[in-house]
C-alpha positions in Angstrom: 134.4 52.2 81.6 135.1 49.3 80.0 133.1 49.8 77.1 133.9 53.5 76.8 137.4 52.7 76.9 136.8 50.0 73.5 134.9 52.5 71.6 137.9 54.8 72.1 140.8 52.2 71.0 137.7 50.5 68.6 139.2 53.6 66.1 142.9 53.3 66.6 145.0 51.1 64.1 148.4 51.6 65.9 148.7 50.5 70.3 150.9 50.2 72.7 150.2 48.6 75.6 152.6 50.1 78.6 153.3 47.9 81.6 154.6 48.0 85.6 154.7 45.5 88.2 150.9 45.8 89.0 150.1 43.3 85.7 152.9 40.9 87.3 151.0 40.9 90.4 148.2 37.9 90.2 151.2 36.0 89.0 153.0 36.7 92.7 155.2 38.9 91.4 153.7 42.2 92.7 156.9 43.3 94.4 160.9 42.2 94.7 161.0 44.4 97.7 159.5 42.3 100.8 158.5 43.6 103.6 160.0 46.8 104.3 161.5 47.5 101.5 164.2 45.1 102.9 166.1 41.7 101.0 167.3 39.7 104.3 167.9 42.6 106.1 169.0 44.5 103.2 167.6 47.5 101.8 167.0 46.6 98.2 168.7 49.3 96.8 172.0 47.9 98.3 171.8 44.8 96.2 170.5 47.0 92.9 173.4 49.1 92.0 176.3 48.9 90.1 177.5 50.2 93.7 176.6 47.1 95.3 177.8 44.6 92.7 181.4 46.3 92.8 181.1 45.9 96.8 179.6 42.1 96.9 178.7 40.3 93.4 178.1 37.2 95.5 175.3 39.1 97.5 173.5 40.8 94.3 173.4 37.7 92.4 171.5 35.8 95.3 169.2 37.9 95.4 168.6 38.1 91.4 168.6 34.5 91.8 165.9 34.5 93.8 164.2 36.8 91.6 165.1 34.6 88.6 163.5 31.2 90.6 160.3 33.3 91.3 159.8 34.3 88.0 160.9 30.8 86.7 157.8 29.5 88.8 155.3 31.7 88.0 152.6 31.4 84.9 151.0 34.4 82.9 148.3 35.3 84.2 144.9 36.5 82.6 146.2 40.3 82.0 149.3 38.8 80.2 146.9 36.3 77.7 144.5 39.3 77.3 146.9 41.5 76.2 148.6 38.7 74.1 145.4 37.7 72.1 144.5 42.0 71.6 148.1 41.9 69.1 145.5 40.5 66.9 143.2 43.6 66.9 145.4 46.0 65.6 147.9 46.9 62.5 150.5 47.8 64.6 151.2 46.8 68.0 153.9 46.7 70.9 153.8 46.0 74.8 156.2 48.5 76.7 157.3 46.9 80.0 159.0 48.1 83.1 159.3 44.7 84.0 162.0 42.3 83.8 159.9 38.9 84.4 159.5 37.4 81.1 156.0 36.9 81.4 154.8 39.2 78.5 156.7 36.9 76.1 155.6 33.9 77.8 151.9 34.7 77.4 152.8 34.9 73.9 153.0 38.9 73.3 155.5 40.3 70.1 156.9 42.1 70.2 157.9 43.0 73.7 160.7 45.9 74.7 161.7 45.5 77.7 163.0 49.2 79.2 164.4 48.0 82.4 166.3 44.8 80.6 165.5 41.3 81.9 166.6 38.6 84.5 167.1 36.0 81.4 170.0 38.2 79.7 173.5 38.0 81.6 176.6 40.6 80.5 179.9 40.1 80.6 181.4 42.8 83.2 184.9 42.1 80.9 184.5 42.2 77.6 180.5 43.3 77.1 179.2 40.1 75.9 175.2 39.5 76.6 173.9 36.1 76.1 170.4 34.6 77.4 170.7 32.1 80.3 167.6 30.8 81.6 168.9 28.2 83.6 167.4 28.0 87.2 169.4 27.5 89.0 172.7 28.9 87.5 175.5 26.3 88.0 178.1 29.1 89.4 177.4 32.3 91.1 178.7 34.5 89.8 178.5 33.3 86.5 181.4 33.3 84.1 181.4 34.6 80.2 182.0 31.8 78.0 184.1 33.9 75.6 186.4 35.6 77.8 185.6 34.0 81.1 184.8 37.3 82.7 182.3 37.5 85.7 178.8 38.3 84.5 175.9 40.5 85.8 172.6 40.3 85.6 171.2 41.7 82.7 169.0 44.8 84.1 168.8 48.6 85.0 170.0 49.0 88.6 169.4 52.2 90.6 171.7 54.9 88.9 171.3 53.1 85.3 170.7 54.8 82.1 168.1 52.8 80.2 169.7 50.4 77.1 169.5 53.2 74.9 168.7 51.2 71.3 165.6 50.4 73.4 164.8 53.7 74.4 164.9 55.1 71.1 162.6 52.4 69.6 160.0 53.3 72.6 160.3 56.8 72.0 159.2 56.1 68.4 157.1 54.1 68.8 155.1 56.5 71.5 154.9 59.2 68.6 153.5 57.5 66.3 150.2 55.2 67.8 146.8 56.6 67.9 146.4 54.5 71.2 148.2 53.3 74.7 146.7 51.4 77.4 148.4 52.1 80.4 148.5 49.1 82.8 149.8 48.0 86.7 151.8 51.2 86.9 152.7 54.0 89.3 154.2 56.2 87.0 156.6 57.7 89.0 159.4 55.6 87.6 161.4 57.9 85.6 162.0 58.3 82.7 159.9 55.4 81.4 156.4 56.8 82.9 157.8 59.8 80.2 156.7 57.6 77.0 152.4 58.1 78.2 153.0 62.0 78.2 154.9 61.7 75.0 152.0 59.4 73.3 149.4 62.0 74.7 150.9 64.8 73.3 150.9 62.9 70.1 147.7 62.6 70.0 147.0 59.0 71.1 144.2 58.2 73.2 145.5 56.8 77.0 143.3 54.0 78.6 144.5 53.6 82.7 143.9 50.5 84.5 145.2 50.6 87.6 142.5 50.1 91.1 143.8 53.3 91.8 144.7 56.3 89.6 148.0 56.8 89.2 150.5 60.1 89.0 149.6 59.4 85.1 146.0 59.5 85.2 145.2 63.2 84.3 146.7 61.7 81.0 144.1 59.2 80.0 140.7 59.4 78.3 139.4 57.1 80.5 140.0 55.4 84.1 139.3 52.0 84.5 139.4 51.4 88.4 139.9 47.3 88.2 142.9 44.6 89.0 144.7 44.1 85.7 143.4 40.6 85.3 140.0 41.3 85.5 139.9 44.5 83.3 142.5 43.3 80.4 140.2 40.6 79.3 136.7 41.9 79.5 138.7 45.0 77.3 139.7 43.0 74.9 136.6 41.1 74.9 134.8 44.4 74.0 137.1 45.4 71.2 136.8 41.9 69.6 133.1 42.1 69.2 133.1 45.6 68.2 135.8 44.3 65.5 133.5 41.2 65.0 130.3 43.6 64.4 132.9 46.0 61.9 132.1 48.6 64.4 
């Protein structure tokens, strides 16, 4: 599969690599959710909604908090480097993430659009202002804007969210217009996100899946490949480096 699937993206000159949680996951960030889909007691959608931050903004931002110090802590793992070092292979490239850790830009991956926003931007609730803050952990919760001294929220889609629409645009685009997508650590159920494969596969592109199991996007892509995202991403971009090494 592996080679298959480097013969196949061997011919394209324009990729984007799409990402979930599953690439996250050797870097112990597989879920937010716990067990049970619960947050101390908490279902996680109760401290994810714009809902829940008008009810308690003390109680969200603990628990993106503790989303920001897990992320702080952990290190790109072999799927982010792999997919970092394939930028190199192609004349256009982009990673697509669900995912809101940071990691992808940390492995060294440009550049990155980040659908679902990320834990290191904060917005101003007052006057709109978005800043990075990276500092873990934050000196006040809730934080405070330093232009207007509004109360700040974290800087991702909650449940109910429309997607930052300048990013969305971009994605769709892009999606159009490559001749390849490899499609990793994803369910595809995740609306409308999981929406940019079908739109690359009806443009034409060929779809690489790596996932141990197939996902709801599978009947999409050329080829399966039934691995953990660190193990497949770099014997894949192994392949397509000596292919490109032997002008293949």
């Amino acid at each position: 599969m592996i080679e298959e699937a480097a013969r196949l993206l061997g011919r394209c000159s324009r990729l984007v690599v799409f990402t979930g949680s599953g690439v996250s996951a050797e870097s112990g960030l597989a879920t937010f959710r716990g067990a049970g889909g619960l947050w101390e007691g908490y279902p996680v959608e109760d401290v994810a909604t714009p809902e829940a931050f008008a009810r308690d903004p003390l109680l969200v931002w603990r628990f993106y908090a503790m989303r920001r110090e897990k992320a702080k802590s952990a290190q790109p793992n072999p799927a982010h480097l792999a997919i970092a070092r394939m930028q190199a292979l192609f004349g256009s490239f982009c990673v697509v993430t669900q995912n809101v850790d940071g990691l992808h830009q940390r492995a060294g991956s440009r550049p990155v659009l980040e659908l679902h926003g990320s834990l290191w931007t904060v917005r101003c609730t007052g006057c709109g202002a978005s800043r990075v803050d990276e500092q873990v952990p934050l000196p006040e919760l809730p934080p405070r804007c330093p232009v207007c001294g509004g109360m700040e929220r974290p800087g991702v889609v909650w449940f109910g969210e429309a997607l930052p629409e300048a990013v969305w645009r971009e994605a769709e685009k892009l999606c159009q217009a490559v001749d390849g997508m490899v499609v990793v650590g994803t369910s595809g159920v995740v609306w409308p996100a999981a929406g940019l494969v079908e739109l690359a596969a009806a443009s034409g592109a060929v779809v690489v899946e790596v996932n141990p199991e197939p996902s709801a996007l599978a009947h999409l892509a050329r080829v399966h490949i039934p691995m953990k995202a660190g193990q497949a991403l770099p014997a894949l971009e192994a392949a397509l480096r000596k292919k490109a090494d032997a002008g293949c």
